[in-house]
Every structure is written in structure tokens, then in C-alpha cells.
C-alpha positions as CSV (number, residue, x, y, z in Angstrom):
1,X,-23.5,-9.8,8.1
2,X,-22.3,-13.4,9.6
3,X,-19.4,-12.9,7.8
4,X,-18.3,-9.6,8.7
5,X,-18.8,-10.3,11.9
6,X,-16.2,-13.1,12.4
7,X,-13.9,-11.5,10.1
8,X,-13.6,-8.3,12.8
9,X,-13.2,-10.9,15.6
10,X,-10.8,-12.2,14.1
11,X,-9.2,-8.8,13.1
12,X,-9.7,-8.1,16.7
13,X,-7.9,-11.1,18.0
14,X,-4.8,-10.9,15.4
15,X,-4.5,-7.3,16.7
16,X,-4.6,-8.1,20.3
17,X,-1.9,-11.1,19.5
18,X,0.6,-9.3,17.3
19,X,0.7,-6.2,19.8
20,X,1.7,-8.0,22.4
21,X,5.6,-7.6,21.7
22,X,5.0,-4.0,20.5
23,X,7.4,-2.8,23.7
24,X,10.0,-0.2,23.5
25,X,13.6,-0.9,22.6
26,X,17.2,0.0,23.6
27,X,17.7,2.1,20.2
28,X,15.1,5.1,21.3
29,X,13.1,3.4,24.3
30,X,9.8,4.8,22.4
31,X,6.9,1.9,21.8
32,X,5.9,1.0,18.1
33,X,2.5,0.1,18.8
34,X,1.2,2.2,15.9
35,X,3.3,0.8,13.2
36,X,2.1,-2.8,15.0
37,X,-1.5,-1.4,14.4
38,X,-1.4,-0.4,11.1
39,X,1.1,-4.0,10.2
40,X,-2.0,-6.2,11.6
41,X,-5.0,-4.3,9.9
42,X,-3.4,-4.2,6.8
43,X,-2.0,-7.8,7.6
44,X,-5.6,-8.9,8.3
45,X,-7.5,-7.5,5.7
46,X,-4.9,-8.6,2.7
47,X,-5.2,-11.9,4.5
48,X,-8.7,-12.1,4.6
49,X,-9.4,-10.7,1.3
50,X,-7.1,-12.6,-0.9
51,X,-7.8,-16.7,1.8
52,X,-11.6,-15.5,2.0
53,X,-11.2,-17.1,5.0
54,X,-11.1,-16.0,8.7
55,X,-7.9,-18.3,9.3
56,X,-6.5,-16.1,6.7
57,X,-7.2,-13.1,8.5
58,X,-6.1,-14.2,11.4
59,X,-2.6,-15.4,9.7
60,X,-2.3,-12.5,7.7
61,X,-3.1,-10.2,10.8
62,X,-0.2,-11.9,12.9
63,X,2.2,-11.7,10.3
64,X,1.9,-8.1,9.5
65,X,1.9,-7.1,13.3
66,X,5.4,-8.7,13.6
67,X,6.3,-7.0,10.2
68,X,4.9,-3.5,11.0
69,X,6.4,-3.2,14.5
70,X,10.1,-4.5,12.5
71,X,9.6,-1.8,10.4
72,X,8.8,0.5,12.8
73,X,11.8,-0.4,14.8
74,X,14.0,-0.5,12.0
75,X,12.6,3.1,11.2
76,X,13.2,4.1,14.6
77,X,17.2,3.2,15.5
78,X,18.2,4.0,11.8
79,X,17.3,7.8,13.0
80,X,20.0,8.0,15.7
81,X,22.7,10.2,14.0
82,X,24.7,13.1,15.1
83,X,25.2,15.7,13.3
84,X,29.2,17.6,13.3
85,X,31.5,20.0,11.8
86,X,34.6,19.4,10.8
87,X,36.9,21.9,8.2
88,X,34.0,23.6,6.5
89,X,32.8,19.9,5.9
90,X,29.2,19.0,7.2
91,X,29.2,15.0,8.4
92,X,27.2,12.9,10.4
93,X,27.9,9.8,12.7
94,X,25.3,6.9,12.4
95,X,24.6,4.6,14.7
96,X,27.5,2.0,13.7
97,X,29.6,4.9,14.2
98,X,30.6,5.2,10.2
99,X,30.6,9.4,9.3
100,X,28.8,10.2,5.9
101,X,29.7,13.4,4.5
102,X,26.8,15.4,2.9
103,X,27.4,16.8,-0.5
104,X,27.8,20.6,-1.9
């Protein structure tokens, strides 16, 4: 039960660090704080589980924070597109400005 026990303080505290940058950004102004979450539990418990170690926790935790909220902001801006008509042709713009056409 020892064990446990520092392994969710350190869960707790590789949450708390990797969330701290979990702000909004220009591409939707929405926070990623659950893809942060979800980055430093997973992040924590692969870390602890495979180091048996609370360091490893505490590494993996930090690491997948930073990597879940890049996903989720990656996820995010890639979303921006608008959607046009032009000659019977559907396209849409994304957010480099490049127009895909959708296939019939």
C-alpha cells in the first residue's frame, strides 16, 4: 500500500507539472487540458509500470502531458477549414490556405 501511495503522488505531481502549459492557442483559443490529462496518466502509468520506479512515473507523466496537449493542439488547428463551391465542384480551404477537392 506504501507503494501505491507514492506512485499516485507522484501521478499527482506529474499531472499538476505537465498542465501547467495546457493554455489556449491562436489556432481555436479553446484549452487542451483534457488531452494534457489523459497524455500524463497514460504518461505516468506506462512510466511507472515499465521503470517500477516512482522517478519513472514522474518522467513518464511529464512527457506524455507535453505530448497529449501537442496532440491535442495539433488535433485542434488541423480542423480549421472552410468549406466552398465552385462549378459543381465541392473544395475546401485548410488552414495553409491550399484547396483539396473532394471526390465523386
Amino acid at each position: 500500500m506504501k507503494h501505491f501511495a507514492k506512485f499516485a503522488a507522484a501521478c499527482a505531481i506529474a499531472l499538476t507539472a505537465s498542465t501547467v502549459g495546457a493554455a489556449a492557442d491562436a489556432c481555436s483559443g479553446r484549452s487542451h487540458d483534457t488531452g494534457t490529462a489523459l497524455g500524463a496518466g497514460g504518461g505516468a502509468l506506462i512510466g511507472g509500470l515499465a521503470s517500477h520506479s516512482v522517478a519513472g512515473a514522474v518522467v513518464g507523466g511529464v512527457a506524455g502531458g507535453f505530448a497529449g496537449n501537442a496532440i491535442a493542439r495539433s488535433e485542434d488547428c488541423n480542423r480549421r477549414t472552410s468549406h466552398y463551391r465552385h462549378r459543381d465542384r465541392d473544395y475546401y480551404v485548410d488552414r495553409h490556405g491550399h484547396r483539396h477537392y473532394y471526390d465523386r
